[in-house]
C-alpha positions in Angstrom: -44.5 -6.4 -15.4 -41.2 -4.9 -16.2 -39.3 -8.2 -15.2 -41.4 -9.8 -17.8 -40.8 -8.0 -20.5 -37.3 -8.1 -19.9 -37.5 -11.9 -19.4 -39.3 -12.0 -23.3 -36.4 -9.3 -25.0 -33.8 -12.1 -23.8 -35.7 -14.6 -24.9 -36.4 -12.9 -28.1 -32.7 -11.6 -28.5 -31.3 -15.7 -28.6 -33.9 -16.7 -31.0 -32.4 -13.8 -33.4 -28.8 -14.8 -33.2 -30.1 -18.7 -33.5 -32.3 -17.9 -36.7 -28.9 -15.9 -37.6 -26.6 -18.4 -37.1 -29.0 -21.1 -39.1 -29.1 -18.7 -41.8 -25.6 -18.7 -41.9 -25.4 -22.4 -41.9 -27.3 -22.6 -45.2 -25.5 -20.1 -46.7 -22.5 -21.7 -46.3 -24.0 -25.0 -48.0 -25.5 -23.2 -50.9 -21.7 -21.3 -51.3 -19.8 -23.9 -50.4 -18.6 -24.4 -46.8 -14.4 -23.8 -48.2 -15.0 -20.8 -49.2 -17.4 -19.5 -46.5 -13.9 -20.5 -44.4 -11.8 -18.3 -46.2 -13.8 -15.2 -46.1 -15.2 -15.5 -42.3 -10.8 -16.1 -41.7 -10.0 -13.0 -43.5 -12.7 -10.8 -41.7 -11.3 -11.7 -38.4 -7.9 -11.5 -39.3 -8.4 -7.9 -40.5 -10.8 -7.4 -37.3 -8.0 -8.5 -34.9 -6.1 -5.7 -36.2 -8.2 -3.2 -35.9 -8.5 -4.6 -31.6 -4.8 -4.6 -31.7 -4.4 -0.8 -32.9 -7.9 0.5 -30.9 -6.0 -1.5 -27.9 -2.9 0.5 -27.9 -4.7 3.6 -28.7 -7.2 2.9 -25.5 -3.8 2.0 -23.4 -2.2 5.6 -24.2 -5.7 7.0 -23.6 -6.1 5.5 -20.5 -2.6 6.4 -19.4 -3.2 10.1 -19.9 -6.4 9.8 -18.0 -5.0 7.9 -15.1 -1.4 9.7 -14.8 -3.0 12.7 -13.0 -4.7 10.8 -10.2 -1.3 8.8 -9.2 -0.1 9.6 -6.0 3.0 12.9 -6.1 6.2 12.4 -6.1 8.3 10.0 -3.1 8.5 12.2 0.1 11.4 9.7 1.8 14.7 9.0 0.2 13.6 5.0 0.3 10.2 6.2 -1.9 12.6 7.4 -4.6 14.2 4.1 -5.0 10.9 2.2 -4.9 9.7 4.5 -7.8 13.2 3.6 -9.4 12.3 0.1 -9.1 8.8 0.7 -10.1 9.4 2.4 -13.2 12.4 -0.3 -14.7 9.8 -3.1 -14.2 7.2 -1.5 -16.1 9.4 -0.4 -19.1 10.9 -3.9 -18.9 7.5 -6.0 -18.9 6.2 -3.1 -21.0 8.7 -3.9 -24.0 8.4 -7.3 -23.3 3.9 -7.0 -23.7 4.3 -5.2 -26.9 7.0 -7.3 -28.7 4.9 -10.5 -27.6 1.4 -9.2 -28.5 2.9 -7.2 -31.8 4.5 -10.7 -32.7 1.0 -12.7 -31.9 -1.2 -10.8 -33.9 0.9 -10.4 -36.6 1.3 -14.4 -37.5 -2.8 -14.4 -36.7 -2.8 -11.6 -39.5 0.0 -13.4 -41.7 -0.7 -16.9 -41.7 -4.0 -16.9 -41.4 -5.8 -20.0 -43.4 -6.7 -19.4 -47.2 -6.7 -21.1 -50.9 -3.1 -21.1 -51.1 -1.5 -21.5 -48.2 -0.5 -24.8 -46.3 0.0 -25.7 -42.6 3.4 -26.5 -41.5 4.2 -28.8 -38.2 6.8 -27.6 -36.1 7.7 -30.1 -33.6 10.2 -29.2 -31.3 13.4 -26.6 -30.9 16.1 -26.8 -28.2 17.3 -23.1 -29.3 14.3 -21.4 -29.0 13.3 -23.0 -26.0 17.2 -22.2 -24.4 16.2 -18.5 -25.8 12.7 -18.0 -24.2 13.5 -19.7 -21.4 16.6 -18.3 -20.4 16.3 -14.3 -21.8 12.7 -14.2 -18.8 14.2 -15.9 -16.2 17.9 -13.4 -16.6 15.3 -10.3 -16.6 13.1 -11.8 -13.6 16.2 -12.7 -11.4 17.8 -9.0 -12.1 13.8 -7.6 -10.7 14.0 -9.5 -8.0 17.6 -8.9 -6.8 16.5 -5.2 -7.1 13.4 -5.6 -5.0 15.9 -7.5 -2.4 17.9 -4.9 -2.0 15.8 -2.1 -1.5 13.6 -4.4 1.1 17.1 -5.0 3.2 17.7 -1.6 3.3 14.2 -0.8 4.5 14.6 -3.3 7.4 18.2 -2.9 7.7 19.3 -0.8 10.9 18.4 2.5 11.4 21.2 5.1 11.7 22.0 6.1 15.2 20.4 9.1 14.7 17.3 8.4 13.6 14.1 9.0 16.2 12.1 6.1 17.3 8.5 6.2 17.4 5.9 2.9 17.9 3.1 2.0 16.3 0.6 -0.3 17.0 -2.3 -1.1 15.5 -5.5 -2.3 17.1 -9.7 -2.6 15.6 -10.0 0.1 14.0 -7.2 2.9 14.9 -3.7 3.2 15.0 -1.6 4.2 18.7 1.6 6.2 18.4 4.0 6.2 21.4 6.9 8.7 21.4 9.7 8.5 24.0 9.9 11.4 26.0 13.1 13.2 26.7 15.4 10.3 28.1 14.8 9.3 24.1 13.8 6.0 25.4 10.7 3.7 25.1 8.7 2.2 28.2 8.5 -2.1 28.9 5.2 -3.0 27.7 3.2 -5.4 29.5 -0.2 -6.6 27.6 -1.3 -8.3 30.1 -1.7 -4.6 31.5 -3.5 -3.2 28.7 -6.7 -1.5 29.5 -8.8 0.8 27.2 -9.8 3.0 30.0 -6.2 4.3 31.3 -3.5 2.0 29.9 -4.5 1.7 26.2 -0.8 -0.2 25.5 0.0 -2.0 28.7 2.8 0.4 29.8 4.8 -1.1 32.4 4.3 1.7 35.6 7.4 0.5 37.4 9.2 1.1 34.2 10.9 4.7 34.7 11.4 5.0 31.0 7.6 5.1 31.1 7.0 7.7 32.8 7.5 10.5 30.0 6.3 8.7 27.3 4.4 10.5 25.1 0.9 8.5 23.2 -1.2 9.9 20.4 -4.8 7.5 20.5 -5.5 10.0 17.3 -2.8 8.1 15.4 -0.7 11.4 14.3 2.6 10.2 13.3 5.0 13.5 13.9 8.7 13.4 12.0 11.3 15.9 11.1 12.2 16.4 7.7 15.7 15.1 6.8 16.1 12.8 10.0 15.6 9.4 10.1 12.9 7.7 11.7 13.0 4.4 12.7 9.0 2.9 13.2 8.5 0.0 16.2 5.5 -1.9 14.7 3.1 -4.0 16.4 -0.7 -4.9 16.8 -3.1 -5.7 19.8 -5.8 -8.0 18.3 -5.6 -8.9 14.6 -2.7 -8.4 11.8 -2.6 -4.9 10.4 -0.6 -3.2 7.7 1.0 0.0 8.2 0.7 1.3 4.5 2.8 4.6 3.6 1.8 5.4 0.2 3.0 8.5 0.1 6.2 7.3 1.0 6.4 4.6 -0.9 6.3 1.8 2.3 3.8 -0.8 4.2 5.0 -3.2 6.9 2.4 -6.2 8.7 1.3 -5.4 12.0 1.4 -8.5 13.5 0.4 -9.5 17.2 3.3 -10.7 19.3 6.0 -9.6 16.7 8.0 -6.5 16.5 8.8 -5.7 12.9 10.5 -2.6 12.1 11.4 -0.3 8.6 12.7 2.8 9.0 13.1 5.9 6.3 13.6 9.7 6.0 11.5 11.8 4.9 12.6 14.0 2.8 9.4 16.5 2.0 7.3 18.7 4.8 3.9 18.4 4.6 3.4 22.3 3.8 5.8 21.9 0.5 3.8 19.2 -0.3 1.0 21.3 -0.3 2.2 23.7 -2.4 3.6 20.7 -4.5 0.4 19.0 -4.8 -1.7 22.4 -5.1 -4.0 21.0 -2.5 -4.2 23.6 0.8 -5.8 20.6 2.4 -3.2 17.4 1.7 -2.4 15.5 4.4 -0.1 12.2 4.5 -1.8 9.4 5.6 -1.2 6.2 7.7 -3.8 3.2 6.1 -4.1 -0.4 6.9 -3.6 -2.5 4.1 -4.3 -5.4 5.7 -8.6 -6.8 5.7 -8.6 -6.2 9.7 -12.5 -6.6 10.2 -15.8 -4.5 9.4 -13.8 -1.0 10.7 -11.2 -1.8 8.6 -12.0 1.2 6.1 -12.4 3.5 8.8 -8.3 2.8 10.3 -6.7 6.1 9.2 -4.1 8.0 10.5 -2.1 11.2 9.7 1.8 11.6 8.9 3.0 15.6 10.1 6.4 16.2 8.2 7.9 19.3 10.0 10.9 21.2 10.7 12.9 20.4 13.9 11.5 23.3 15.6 8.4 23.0 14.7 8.4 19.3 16.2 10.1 20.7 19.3 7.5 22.7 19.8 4.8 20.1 19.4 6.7 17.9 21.7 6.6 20.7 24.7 3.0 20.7 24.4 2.4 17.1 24.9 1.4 16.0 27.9 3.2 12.2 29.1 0.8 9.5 29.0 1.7 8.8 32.6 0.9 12.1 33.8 -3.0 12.2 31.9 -3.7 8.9 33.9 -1.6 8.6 37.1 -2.1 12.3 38.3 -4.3 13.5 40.8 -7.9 14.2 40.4 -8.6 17.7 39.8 -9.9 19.5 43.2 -8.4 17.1 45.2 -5.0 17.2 47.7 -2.1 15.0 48.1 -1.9 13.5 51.2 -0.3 15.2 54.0 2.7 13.4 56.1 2.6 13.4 59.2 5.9 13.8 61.6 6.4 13.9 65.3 9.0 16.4 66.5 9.0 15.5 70.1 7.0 13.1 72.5 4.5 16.0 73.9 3.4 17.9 70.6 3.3 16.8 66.9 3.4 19.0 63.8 1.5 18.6 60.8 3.0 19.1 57.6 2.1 19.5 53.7 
């Protein structure tokens, strides 16, 4: 019943504005249809300035509204130049967007169509197109040579210093692998990969391996002030590793390597008290449409200082170790060896 009564308001609401746009018809031929013109002109013209002001008015608005709920400051040196980059971009297409729209609805305003004035043809101008051709593409080239070289210095090479840690992605969490204390990363094999005990394909006869350090809850730790360099990669589908709290985001892709690397440059307990939030956390998203989980892939960034990641580190436990070790309540094998021909000796 409700449908239909909604159906007839509708129905009712276009007969009104066709009975008031008939109405206006013959108005206009009992006035005269010129002058009808002139007034309907001068209505919008003053009614496109009042959108232009209430416009600018709603942007500031919505600026003060919005500015809060943008993310807190950079927390890697590389944010802080992204930020830069951001924030020259805006006020340069920000200047640009209210010179152009100022200009537009002024000549809607100006030369707007009444008794007196006249329409004047203006064919062509190889000035004005040299001018507004060449002033955008000068400010667009400069933009883009910026972006350039803040992406080659993301990707460039890491200092020497800097702590490697890989990440790969895979439906619908992220797996970080730390090297253990040779400082070096394991061969992976993904033939080898299985979910049960071997979650990246870790090549066993690989040494380097064996003190390898995985984190299946994707917590990404780093030290404050010291470069990390991130070994990106996926097992099924592309992925994004998005760092928007560091400014950053890298494709995932399967059967590619890519790398970025940055410092961080805030712990997460000042950023905390920065943020006034006791629970903030920095956060590790896809930003890549991975499939029906994708809203669930979340992981966690720890910034701490090089003690407390030292400490973390002595409690982890190699990923060799948690799968290639014993089972509990059982003995290694005993050996066996014969110390003469008439008696042997058994020993653990």
């Amino acid at each position: 019943m409700s449908g239909f009564i909604t159906i007839l308001l509708v129905i009712l609401v276009f007969v009104i504005i066709y009975q008031i746009g008939k109405a206006s018809e013959y108005a206009s031929v009992m006035r005269g249809q010129e002058v009808v013109k002139y007034k309907t002109n001068r209505i919008l013209a003053w009614l496109l300035v009042a959108f232009f002001v209430l416009g600018v008015y709603g942007i500031w608005k919505c600026n003060e509204y919005f500015m809060p709920l943008m993310l807190p400051v950079a927390a890697c040196d590389n944010g802080v130049k992204f930020d830069s980059m951001l924030y020259v971009t805006i006020v340069v297409t920000g200047i640009v967007f209210f010179a152009t729209q100022t200009v537009l609805f002024w000549f809607v305003f100006r030369y707007q169509t009444t008794e007196k004035s006249k329409s004047f043809y203006f064919a062509h101008s190889n000035k004005l197109e040299l001018i507004w051709t060449t002033i955008p593409a000068i400010a667009m080239a400069v933009l883009v040579a910026i972006g350039l070289k803040n992406w080659a210095n993301v990707t460039s090479a890491a200092p020497a210093n800097a702590t490697v840690v890989e990440v790969v992605g895979k439906q619908f969490n992220w797996v970080v692998r730390y090297p253990g204390k040779d400082n070096e990363l394991g061969k992976r094999d993904f033939r080898k990969i299985n979910d049960a005990n071997n979650v990246l394909g870790l090549d066993w006869t690989d040494p380097h391996n064996n003190d390898d350090i995985i984190s299946q809850k994707g917590e990404l730790h780093v030290v404050v002030g010291k470069p990390v360099k991130l070994l990106i990669g996926s097992r099924d589908v592309i992925h994004d590793v998005g760092l928007s709290h560091f400014r950053m985001k890298m494709d995932a892709v399967p059967g590619i390597t890519t790398t970025m690397w940055f410092t961080p440059t805030i712990t997460t307990d000042s950023m905390k008290a920065i943020t006034g939030n006791p629970n903030f956390v920095y956060e590790i998203s896809c930003d890549q449409m991975c499939g029906k989980g994708h809203y669930s892939m979340r992981g966690t960034i720890i910034v701490e200082t090089q003690a407390q990641y030292d400490k973390w580190m002595s409690e982890q436990k190699s990923y060799y170790a948690e799968n290639n070790a014993p089972a509990a309540g059982t003995e290694a094998p005993k050996a066996e060896v014969k110390m003469d021909s008439t008696k042997a000796v058994s020993m653990k």
